[in-house]
Each structure stands twice: as C-alpha cells, then as structure tokens.
C-alpha positions in Angstrom: 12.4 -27.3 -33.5 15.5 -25.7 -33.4 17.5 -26.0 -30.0 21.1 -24.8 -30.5 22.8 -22.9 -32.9 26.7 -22.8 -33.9 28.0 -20.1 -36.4 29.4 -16.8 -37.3 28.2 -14.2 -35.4 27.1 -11.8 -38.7 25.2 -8.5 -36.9 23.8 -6.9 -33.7 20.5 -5.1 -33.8 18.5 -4.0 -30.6 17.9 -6.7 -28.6 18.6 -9.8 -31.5 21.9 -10.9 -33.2 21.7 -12.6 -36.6 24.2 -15.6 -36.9 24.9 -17.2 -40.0 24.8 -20.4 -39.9 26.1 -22.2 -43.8 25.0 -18.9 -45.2 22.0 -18.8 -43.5 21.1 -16.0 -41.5 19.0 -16.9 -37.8 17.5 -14.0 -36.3 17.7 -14.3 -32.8 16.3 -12.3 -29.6 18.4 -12.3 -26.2 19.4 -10.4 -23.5 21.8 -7.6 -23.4 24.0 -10.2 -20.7 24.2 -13.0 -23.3 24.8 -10.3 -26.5 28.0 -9.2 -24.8 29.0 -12.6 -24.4 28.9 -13.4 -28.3 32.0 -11.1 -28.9 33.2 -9.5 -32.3 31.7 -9.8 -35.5 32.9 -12.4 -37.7 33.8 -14.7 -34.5 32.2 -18.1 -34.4 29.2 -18.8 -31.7 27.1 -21.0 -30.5 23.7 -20.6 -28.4 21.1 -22.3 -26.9 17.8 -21.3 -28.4 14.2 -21.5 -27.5 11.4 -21.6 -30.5 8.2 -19.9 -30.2 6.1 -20.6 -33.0 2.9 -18.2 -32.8 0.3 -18.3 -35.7 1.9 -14.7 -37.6 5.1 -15.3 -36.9 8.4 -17.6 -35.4 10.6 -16.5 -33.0 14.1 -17.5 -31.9 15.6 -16.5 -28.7 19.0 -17.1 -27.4 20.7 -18.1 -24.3 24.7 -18.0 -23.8 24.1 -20.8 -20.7 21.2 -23.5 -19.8 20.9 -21.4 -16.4 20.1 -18.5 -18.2 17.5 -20.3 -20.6 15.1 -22.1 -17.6 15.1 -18.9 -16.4 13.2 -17.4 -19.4 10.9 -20.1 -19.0 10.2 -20.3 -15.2 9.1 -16.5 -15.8 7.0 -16.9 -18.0 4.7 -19.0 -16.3 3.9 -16.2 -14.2 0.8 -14.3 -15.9 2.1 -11.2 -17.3 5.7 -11.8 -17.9 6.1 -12.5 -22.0 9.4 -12.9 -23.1 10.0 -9.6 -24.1 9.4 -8.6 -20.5 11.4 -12.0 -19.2 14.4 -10.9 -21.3 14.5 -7.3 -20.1 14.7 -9.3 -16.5 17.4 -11.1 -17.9 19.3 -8.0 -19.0 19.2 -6.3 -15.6 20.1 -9.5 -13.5 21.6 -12.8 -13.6 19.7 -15.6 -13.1 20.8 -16.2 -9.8 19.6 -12.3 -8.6 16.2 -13.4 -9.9 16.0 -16.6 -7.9 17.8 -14.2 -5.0 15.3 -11.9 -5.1 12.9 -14.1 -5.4 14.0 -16.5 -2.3 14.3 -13.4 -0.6 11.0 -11.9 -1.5 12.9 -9.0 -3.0 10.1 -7.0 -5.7 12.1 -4.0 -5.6 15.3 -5.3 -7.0 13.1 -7.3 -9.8 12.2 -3.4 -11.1 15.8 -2.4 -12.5 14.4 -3.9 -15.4 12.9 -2.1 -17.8 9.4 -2.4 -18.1 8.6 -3.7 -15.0 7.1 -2.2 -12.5 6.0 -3.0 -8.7 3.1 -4.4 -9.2 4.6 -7.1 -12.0 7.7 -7.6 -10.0 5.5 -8.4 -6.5 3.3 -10.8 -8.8 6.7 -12.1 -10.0 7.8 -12.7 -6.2 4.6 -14.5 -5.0 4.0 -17.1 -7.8 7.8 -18.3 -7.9 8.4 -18.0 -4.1 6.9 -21.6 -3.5 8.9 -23.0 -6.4 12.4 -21.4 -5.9 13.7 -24.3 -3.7 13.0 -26.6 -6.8 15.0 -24.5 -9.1 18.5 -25.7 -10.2 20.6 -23.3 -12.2 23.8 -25.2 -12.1 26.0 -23.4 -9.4 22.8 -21.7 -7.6 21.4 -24.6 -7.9 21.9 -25.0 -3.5 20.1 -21.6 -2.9 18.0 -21.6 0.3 14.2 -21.6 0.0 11.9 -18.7 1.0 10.8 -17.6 4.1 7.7 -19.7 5.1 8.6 -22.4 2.4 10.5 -25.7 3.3 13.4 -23.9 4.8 11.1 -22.4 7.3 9.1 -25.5 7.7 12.5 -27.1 8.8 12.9 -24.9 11.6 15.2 -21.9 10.0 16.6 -19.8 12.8 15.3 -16.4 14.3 18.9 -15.4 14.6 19.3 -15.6 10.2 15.7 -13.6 9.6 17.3 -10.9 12.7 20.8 -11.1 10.8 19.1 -10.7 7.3 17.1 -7.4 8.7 20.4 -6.0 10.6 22.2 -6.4 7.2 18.9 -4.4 5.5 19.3 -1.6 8.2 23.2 -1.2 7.6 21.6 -0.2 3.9 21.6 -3.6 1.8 19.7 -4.5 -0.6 17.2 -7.5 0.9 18.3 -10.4 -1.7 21.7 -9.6 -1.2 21.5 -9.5 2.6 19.6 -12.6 2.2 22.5 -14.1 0.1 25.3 -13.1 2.3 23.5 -14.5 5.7 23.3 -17.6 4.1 26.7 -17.6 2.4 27.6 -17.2 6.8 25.2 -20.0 7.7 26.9 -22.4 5.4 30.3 -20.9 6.8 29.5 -21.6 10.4 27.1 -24.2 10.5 23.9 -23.7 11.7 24.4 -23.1 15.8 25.6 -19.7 14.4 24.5 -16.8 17.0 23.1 -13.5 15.7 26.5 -11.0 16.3 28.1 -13.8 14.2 25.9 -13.9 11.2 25.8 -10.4 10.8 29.9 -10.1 11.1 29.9 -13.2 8.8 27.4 -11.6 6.7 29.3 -8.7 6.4 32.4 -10.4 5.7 30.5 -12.0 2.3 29.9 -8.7 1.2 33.2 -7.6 1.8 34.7 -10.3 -0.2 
C-alpha cells in the first residue's frame, strides 16, 4: 500500500498530477487546494497518498497535509459522499471550513462545491455533527463542538448562540460567525456578556 510519495512533479491534468518517482510515473487525484501547492513542473514533491484498490481499477489520491487527508476520509463515511465528491469539498474549502461548517451546522456553505447540493451537504452536516468534537486537524484541532453536543451538554452560554445569530443578522456567513464568537469566547473567558461577544466577534472578523 502506498502511503507517501516523493518526486518530480512531471504533469497536471484535471483534477490528478503524475509525479515521477525513479522514472516512474504515479497518477494521482487531489484537490485543486493541494495541486496549487505542488508548484512548477520539474520541481521536486512529496504527498501523502491514500490507496483505493477497487476490483477494475487502483486509485491514488493525494494530500499536501495530514489535515487535509482525514478529512477525505471522515467524509466519506457519510453515505453519499465518494471521493470524487469529498475532493470537490476539499477544493472549495479547507478542512477547517468543513469542520466549521460542520460545528456550526452550516449546509449552505458545504454547497460551493461542485456537485453538492442541499440535500447532500445537510446529510453531510447531521452525520458528522456528533463527531466534530473528536476531530483533530492539527491547529483546528481545539474547535468547539456543535450545538446540542458536548459543548452544550456542558452548559454553553445563551449570550454565544444570541452573539452567533446577531453576527448572522449583520450578514455573516453562520460557520464563520460561529468561528469568530468563539475566537471572542476564548479571548474573554467565558463570563463574557452578549454586547461583548458580538464587538469581540466582530473584531475577529476584522482582523
């Protein structure tokens, strides 16, 4: 099974990048995020790389990070969500806006990508929401849990759901509202009133 590859970058096609590897060409499949991390042509790379071996046929997909790789995986445990369709995710957001999004039980923002639409992204939303507090992606790895998971089940504050929906009003997107109250939580501690959330909230998405 291969698990990393390090070579010269030989080709882009759409979606995949062949790497030579001791004059061997590897065809891989990645995300448009990770592709424009691989550089020039001729420059040497290395990826991360996740086998599927199906009866007609192997497939090799690559990762620039570790974050972005458990990622792919986590969404495809969701029925529906293949890799081609958990790689188009990964193109339109990082992995950290998916666990956002998810956390913050954001569908809409899961349907920039291509592909998926509203009733994939909400299924994509309600089978990870219980699991996003176990999720580590390295510097994300501290992101809050969900709304009625074990963040509310330790008593989260009415003033950081009122601050989230004030920050939704003003015209925010809910994950990153979601991500900037909490970015003011952590700030402030959590005896934080609701006018200082939101102009701590604000502040975050000023920054």
């Amino acid at each position: 099974m291969i698990a990393k590859l390090r070579g010269v970058l030989d080709s882009f096609g759409d979606g995949s990048a062949v790497i030579d590897v001791g004059g061997v060409g590897y065809l891989i499949f990645a995300s448009s995020r990770t592709l424009a991390k691989l550089g020039d042509k001729g420059g040497t790379v290395s990826v991360h790389i996740e086998t599927h071996v199906r009866e007609d046929h192997i497939h090799l997909y690559g990762f620039a990070d570790k974050a972005e790789q458990e990622m792919f995986r986590i969404l495809q445990t969701v029925q529906g969500v293949g890799a081609k369709a958990a790689l188009s995710i990964l193109s339109a957001l990082a992995p950290d806006e998916v666990l956002r999004s998810v956390a913050a039980g954001d569908a809409k923002m899961l349907t920039r990508a291509d592909g998926v639409g509203p009733k994939l992204a909400g299924r994509i939303v309600n089978e990870l929401k219980d699991k996003a507090v176990n999720i580590s992606l390295g510097a994300d790895a501290s992101m809050p849990a969900p709304a009625g998971g074990k963040a509310a089940a330790a008593g989260e504050s009415a003033a950081v759901a009122d601050a989230i929906s004030a920050l939704v009003n003003l015209g925010y997107d809910r994950s990153i509202a979601y991500g900037a109250v909490h970015a003011a939580v952590k700030a402030m501690g959590p005896d934080a009133d609701l006018n200082q959330l939101i102009t701590g909230g604000l502040k975050e998405l000023a920054s």
